[in-house]
N, C-alpha and C positions, 0 to 999 in steps of 0.2 A: 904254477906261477901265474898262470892267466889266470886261474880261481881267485886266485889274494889281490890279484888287481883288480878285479870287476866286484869282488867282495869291499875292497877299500876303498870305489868309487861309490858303490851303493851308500856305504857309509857315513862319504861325506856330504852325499845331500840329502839324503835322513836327516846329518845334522843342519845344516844350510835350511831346509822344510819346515824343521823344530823350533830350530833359532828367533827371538823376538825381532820384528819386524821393524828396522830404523827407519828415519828419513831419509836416510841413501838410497836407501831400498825403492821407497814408494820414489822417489825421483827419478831412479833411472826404470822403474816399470812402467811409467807415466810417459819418460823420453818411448822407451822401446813400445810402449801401444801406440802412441800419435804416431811415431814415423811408420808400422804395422799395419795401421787403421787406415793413414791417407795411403798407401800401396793400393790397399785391399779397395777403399772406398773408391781410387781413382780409375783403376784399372776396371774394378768391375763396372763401376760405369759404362768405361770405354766397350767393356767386351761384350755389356747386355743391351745396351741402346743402337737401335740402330743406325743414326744419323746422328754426331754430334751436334745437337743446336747451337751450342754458343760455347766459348773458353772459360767466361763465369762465369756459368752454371757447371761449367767440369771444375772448377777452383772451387765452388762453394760444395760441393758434393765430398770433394777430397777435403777440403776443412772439417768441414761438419764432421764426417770418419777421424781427422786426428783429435778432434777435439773430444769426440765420446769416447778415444783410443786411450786418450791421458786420462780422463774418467776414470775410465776400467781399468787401468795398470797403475794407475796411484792408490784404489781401491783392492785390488787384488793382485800385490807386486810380485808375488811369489808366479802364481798364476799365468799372469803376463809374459813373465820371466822366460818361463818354461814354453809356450805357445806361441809368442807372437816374435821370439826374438829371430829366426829364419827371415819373417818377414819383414823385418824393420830392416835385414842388410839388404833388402833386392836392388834397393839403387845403388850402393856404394861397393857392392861385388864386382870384381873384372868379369 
């Protein structure tokens, strides 16, 4: 029983992988890389710099990352999909 069910998941994103690619698609990979990208770009900022200098220069750092993030997940939405979506919930998780 557990085989038919991890066989029928594999399944469906085979097909989901295969499938041509919409604009729904590239929309919501583009949403989930920016909110992913500014996580990524903000945090690490904060965690590699040792002194914050200034609050925009941490805004512009975190932009810059959601902007190259919707780049990358309107370009490669499947991609996106699959890698960045953990990180696009870190702020909206309890």
């Amino acid at each position: 029983m557990l085989r038919r069910f991890f066989s029928h998941k594999r399944q469906q994103f085979s097909t989901w992988w295969h499938s041509p690619i919409r604009r729904r698609d590239r929309a919501a990979g583009a949403v989930i890389g920016a909110l992913a990208s500014f996580w990524i770009a903000g945090l690490g900022r904060l965690a590699f710099e040792p002194a914050l200098s200034s609050l925009s220069q941490f805004a512009l750092w975190a932009l810059a990352g959601a902007l190259l993030g919707a780049i990358f997940g309107a370009r490669y939405p499947r991609l996106a999909t699959c890698l960045l979506l953990p990180f696009s919930t870190f702020g909206i998780s309890h």
